[in-house]
C-alpha positions as CSV (number, residue, x, y, z in Angstrom):
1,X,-14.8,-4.1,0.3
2,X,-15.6,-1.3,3.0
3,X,-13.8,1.9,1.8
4,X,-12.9,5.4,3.6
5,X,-12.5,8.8,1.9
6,X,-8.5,10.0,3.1
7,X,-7.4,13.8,2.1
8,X,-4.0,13.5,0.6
9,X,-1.7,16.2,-0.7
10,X,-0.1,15.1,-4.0
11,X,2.5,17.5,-5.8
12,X,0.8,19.3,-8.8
13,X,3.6,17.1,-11.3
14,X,2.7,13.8,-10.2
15,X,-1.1,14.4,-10.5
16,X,-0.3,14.6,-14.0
17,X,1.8,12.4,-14.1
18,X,-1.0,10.0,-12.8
19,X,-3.6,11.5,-15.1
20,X,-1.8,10.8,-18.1
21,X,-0.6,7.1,-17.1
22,X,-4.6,6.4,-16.2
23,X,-5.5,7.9,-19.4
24,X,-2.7,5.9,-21.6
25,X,-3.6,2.9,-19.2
26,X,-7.5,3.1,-19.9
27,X,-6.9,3.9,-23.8
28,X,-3.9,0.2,-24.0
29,X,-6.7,-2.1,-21.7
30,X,-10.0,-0.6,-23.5
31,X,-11.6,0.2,-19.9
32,X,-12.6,3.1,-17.6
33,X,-9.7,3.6,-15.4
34,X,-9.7,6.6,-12.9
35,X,-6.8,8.7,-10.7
36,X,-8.1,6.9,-7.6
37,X,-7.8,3.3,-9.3
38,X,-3.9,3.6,-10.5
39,X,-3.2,5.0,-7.2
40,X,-4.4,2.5,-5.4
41,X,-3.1,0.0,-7.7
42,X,-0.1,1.5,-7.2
43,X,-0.2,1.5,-3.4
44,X,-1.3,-2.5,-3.6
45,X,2.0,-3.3,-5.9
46,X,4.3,-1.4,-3.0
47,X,2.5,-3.2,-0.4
48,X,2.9,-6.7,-1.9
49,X,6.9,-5.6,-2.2
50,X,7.6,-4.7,1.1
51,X,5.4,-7.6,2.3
52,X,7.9,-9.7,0.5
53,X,11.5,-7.5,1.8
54,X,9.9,-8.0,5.3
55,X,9.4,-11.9,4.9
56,X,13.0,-12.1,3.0
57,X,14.8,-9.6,4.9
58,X,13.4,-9.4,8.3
59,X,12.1,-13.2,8.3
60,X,8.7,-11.8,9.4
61,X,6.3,-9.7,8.5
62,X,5.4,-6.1,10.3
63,X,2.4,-8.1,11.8
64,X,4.1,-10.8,12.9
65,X,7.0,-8.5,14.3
66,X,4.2,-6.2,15.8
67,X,2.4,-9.9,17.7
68,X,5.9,-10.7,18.8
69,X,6.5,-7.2,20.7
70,X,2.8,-7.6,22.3
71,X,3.4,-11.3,23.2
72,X,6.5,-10.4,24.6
73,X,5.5,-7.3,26.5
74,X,2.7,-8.8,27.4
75,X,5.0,-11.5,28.8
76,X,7.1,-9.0,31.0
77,X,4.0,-7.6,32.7
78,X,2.6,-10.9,34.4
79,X,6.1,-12.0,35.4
């Protein structure tokens, strides 16, 4: 999968608050597992959530919402 280095600021607690759940989480599953890993586990698990709120709360998803705006727009414009 293509990836891209991103600069993010984190608070000085929760980097170590990630560092020691990577390091508890590597020690429990026997494997390597790195600050960037958990945090993007992390950011994959709050993804999938809000995927699902959109599709039960909203009925749609962002994209599909997003598609619906631009068809409709794109609608308005010919007429």
């Amino acid at each position: 999968e293509d990836t891209r280095v991103v600069g993010v600021r984190f608070p000085i607690s929760l980097l170590k608050w990630l560092d020691s759940y990577s390091r508890i989480a590597a020690v429990n599953s026997e494997s390597r597992i790195t600050r960037n890993s958990t945090i993007i586990g992390f950011l994959e698990t709050m993804k999938a959530l809000m995927e699902y709120q959109e599709k039960t709360v909203w009925g749609k998803s962002h994209q599909e919402m997003i598609a619906d705006v631009l068809a409709s727009t794109n609608e308005e414009q010919s007429k």
